[in-house]
C-alpha positions as a Markdown table, in Angstrom:
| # | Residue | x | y | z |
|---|---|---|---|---|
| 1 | Unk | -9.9 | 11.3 | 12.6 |
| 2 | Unk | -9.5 | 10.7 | 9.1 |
| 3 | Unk | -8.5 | 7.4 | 7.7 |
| 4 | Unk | -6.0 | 7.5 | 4.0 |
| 5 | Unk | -5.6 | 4.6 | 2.3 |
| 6 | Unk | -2.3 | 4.6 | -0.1 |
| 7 | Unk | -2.5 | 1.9 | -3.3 |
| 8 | Unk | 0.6 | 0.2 | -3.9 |
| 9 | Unk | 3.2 | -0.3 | -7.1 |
| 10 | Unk | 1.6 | 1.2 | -10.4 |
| 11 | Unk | -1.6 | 1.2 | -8.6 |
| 12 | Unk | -4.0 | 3.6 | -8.2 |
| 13 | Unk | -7.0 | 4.9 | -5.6 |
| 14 | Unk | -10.0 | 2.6 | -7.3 |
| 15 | Unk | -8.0 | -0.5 | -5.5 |
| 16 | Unk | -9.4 | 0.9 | -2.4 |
| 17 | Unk | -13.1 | 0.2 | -3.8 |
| 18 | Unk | -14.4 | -2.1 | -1.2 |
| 19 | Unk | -12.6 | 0.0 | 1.5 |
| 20 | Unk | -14.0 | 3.6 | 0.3 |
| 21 | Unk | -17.3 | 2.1 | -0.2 |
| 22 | Unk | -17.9 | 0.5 | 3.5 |
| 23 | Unk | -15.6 | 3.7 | 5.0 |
| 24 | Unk | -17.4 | 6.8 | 4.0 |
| 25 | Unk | -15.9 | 8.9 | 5.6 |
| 26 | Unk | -12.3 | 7.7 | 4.5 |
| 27 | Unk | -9.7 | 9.2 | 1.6 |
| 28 | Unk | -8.4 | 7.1 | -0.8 |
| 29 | Unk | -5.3 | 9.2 | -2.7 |
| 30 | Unk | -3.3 | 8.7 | -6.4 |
| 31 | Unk | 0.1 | 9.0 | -5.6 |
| 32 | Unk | 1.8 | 11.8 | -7.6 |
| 33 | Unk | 2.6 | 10.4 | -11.7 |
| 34 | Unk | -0.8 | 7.5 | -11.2 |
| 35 | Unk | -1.4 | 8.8 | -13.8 |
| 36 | Unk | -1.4 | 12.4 | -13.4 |
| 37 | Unk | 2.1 | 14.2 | -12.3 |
| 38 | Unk | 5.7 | 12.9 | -12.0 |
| 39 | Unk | 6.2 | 9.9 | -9.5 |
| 40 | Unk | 8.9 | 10.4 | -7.1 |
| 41 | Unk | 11.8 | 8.4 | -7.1 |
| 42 | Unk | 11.9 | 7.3 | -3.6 |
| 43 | Unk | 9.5 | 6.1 | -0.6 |
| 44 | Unk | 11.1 | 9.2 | 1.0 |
| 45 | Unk | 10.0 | 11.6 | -1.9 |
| 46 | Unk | 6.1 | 10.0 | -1.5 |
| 47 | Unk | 6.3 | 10.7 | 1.8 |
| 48 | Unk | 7.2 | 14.6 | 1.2 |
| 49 | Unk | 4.3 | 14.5 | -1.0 |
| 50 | Unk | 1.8 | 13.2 | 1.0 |
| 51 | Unk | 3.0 | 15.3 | 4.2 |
| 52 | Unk | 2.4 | 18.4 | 1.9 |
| 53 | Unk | -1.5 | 16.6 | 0.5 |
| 54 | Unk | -2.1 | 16.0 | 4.6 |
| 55 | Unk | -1.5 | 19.6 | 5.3 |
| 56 | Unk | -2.9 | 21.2 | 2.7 |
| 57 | Unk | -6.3 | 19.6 | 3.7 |
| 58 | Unk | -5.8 | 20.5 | 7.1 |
| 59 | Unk | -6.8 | 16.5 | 7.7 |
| 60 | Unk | -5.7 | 16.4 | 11.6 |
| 61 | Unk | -5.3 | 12.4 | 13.4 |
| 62 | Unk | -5.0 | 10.5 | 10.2 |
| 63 | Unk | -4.7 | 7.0 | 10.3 |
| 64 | Unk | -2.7 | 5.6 | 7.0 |
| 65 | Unk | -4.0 | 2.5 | 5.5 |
| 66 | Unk | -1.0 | 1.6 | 3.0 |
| 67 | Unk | -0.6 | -1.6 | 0.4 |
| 68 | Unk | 3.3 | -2.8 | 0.0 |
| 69 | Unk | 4.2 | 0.6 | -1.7 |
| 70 | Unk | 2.0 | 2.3 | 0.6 |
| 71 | Unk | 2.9 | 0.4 | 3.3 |
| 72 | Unk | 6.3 | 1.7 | 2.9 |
| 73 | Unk | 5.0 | 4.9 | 2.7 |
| 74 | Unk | 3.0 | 4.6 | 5.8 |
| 75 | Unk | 5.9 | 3.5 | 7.8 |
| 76 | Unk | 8.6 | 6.5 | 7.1 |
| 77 | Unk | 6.0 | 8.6 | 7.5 |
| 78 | Unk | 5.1 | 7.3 | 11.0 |
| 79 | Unk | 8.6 | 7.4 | 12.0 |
| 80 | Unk | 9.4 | 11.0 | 10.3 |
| 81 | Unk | 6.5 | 12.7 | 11.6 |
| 82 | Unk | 4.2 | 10.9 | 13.9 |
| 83 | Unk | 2.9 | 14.2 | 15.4 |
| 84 | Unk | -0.1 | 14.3 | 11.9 |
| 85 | Unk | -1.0 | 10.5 | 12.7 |
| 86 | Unk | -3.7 | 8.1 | 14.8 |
| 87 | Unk | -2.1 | 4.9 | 13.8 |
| 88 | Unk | -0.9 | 2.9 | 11.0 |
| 89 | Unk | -2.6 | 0.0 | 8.8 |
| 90 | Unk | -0.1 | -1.8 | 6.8 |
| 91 | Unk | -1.2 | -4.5 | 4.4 |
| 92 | Unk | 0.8 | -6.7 | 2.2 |
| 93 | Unk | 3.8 | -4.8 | 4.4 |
| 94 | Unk | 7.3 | -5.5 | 5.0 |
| 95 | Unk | 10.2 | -3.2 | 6.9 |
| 96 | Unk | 11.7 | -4.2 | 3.9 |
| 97 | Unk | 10.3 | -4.3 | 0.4 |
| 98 | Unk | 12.6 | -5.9 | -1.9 |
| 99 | Unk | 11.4 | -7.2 | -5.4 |
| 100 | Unk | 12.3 | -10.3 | -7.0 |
| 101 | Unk | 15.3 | -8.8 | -10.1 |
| 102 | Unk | 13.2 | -11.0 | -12.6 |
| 103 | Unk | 10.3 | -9.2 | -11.9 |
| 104 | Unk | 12.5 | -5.8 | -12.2 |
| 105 | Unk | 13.9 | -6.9 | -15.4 |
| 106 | Unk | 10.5 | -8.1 | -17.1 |
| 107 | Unk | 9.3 | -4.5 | -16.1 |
| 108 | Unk | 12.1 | -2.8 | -17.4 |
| 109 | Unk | 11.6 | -4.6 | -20.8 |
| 110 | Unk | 7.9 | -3.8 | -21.0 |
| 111 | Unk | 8.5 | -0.3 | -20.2 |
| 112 | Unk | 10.5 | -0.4 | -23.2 |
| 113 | Unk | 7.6 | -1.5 | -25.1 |
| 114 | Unk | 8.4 | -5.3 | -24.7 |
| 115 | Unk | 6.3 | -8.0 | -24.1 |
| 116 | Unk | 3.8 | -7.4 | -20.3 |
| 117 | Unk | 5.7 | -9.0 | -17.9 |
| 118 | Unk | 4.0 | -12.6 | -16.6 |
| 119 | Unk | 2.3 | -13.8 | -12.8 |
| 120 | Unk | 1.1 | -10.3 | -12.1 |
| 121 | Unk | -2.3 | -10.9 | -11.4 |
| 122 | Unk | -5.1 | -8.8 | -13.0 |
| 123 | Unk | -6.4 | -7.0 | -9.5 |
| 124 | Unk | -9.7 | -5.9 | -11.6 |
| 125 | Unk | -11.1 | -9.2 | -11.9 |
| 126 | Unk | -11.8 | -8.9 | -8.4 |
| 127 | Unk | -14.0 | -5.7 | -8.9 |
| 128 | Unk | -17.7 | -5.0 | -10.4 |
| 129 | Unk | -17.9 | -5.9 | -13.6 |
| 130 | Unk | -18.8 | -2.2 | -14.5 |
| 131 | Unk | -15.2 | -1.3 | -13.1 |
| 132 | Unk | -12.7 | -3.3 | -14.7 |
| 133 | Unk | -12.6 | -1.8 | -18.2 |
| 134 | Unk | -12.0 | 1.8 | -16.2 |
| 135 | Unk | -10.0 | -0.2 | -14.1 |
| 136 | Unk | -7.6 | -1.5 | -16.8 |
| 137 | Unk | -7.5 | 1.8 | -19.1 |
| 138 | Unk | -6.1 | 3.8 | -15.9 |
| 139 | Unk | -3.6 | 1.0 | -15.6 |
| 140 | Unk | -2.5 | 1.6 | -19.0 |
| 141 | Unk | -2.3 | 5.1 | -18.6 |
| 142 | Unk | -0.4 | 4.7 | -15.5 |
| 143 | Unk | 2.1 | 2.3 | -17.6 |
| 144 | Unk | 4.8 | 0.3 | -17.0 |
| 145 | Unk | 7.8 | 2.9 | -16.2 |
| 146 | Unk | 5.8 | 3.9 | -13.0 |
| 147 | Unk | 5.5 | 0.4 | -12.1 |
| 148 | Unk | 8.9 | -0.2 | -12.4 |
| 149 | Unk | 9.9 | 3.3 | -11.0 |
| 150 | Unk | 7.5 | 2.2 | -7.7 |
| 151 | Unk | 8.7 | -1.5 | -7.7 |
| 152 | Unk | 12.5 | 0.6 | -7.6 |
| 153 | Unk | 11.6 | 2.4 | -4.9 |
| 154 | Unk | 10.0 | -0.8 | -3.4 |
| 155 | Unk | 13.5 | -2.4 | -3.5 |
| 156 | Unk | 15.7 | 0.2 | -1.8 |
| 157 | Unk | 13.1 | 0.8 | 1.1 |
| 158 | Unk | 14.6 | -0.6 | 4.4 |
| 159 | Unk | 14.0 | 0.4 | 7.6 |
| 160 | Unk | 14.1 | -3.2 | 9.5 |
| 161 | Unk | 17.0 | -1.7 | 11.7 |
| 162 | Unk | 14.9 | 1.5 | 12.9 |
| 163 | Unk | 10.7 | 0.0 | 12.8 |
| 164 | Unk | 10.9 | -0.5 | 16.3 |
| 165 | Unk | 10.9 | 3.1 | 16.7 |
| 166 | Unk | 7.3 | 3.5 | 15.2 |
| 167 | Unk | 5.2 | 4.5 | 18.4 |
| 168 | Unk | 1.7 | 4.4 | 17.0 |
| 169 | Unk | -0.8 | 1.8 | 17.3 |
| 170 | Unk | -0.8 | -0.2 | 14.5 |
| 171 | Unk | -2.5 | -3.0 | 12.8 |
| 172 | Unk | -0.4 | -5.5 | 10.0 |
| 173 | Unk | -2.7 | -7.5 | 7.7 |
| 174 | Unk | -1.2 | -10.2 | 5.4 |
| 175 | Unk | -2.7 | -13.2 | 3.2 |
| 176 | Unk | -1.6 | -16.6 | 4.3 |
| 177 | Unk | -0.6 | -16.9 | 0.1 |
| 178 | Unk | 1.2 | -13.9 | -0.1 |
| 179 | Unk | 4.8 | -14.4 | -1.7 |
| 180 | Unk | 5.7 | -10.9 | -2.5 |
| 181 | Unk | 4.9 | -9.7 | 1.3 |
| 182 | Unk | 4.9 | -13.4 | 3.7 |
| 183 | Unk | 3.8 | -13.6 | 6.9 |
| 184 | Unk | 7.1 | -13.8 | 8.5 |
| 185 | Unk | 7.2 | -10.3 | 7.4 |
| 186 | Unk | 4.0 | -9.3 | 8.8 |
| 187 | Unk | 5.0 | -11.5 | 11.8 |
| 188 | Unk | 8.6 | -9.3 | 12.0 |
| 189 | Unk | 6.4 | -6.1 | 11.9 |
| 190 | Unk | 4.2 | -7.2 | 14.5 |
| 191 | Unk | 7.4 | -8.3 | 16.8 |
| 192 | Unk | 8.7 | -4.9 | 16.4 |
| 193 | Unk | 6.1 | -2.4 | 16.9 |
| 194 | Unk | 5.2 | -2.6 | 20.1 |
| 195 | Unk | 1.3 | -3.5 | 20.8 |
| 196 | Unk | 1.0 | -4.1 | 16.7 |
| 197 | Unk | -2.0 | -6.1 | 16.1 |
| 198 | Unk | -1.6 | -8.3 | 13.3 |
| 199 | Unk | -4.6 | -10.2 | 11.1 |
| 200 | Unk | -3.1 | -13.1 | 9.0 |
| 201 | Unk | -6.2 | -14.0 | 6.4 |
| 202 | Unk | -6.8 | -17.6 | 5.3 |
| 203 | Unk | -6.1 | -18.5 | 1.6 |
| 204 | Unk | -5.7 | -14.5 | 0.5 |
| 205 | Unk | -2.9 | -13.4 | -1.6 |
| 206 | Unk | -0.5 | -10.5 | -1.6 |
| 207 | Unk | -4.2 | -8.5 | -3.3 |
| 208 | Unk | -6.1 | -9.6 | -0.2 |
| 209 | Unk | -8.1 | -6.2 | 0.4 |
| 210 | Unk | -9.2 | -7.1 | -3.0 |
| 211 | Unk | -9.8 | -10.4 | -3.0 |
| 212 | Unk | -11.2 | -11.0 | 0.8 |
| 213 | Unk | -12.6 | -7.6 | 1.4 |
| 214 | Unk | -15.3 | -8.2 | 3.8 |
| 215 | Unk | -12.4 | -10.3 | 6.4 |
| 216 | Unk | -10.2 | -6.4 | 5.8 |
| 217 | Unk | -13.0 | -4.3 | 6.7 |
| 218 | Unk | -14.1 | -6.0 | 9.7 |
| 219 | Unk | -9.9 | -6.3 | 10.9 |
| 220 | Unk | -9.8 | -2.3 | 9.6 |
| 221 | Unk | -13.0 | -1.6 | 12.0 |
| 222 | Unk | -12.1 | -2.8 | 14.8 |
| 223 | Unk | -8.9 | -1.0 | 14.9 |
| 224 | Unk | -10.1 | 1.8 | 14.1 |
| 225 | Unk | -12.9 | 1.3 | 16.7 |
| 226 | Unk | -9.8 | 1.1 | 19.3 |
| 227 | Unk | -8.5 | 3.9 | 18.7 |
């Protein structure tokens, strides 16, 4: 079994750091253009990519761990090909991902070298201090164009009408502050998919496997312990 974890919008694999560090044995993955490559245009087009990744490591019962983008991922995956997985771990998550336009428009202008776009949190502050200048230089080089392109992709993702259809055990972990991902939405995944576990974490925001990583591990164990 091998566990994946799958960043989110404009994100990267060094989000996963408290994850990585207490699973050993798990994967964290850049999706294709963070930084290196061209992003994909789609959830649909990730997914193509990360099917070819899965086989071309020969992994074998993977369980994907994805963060709003990645939890898209995650999901199509499951229902396109459910034959490479164990089960599914979708945090911040929605069966629909749509994005705020003002956010969409602030990105749009900062990709065109405007001014950075306000309220997104800097995720680094919640890492070592000898990992946030790393941290925010990859960012950079990642830019604002793939965050926009991701937060795009984000936006046309639905798949409320077909999520029942996901048949692998799954676990749906969501911050009680989350306003990008709510809990109704973790609450609709976990009414869908049948036997879904869900974890709702006190006083974490959409970033909550940064920001209350010890409560995430333990939730993450124990599923994976089930399975």
């Amino acid at each position: 079994m091998k566990t994946m974890f799958i960043h989110g919008s404009g994100g990267m694999k060094e989000a996963w750091y408290y994850q990585t560090r207490y699973f050993p044995d798990s994967e964290a993955i850049d999706l294709p253009g963070h930084p290196d490559g061209e992003p994909r245009t789609s959830i649909d087009g990730y997914v193509e990519w990360l099917k070819g990744y899965i086989h071309d490591k020969g992994y074998k019962d993977v369980v994907l761990a994805g963060h709003s983008l990645g939890s898209g991922i995650a999901q199509l995956y499951g229902l396109k090909y459910p034959e490479d997985l164990k089960g599914l771990i979708l945090i911040g998550a929605g069966a629909r991902l749509r994005v705020n336009p003002m956010i969409l428009q602030a990105l749009e202008e900062a990709a065109k070298g405007g001014p950075p776009p306000e309220g997104f949190e800097d995720m680094s502050q919640y890492l070592p201090e000898e990992m946030r200048d790393s941290f925010r230089k990859k960012m950079e080089a990642i830019g604002y164009a793939v965050q926009l392109n991701d937060m795009l992709c984000c936006d046309r993702f639905d798949i409320m009408e077909r999520v029942q259809e996901i048949k692998l055990p799954t676990l749906v972990i969501c911050g009680t502050e989350d306003v990008m991902t709510p809990v109704k939405y973790a609450n609709y995944l976990a009414d869908k998919i049948e036997g879904a576990r869900k974890v709702i974490i006190e006083g974490a925001t959409h970033g909550v496997s940064v920001e209350k990583p010890d409560e995430v591990n333990k939730a993450i164990e124990g599923f994976l312990g089930s399975l």
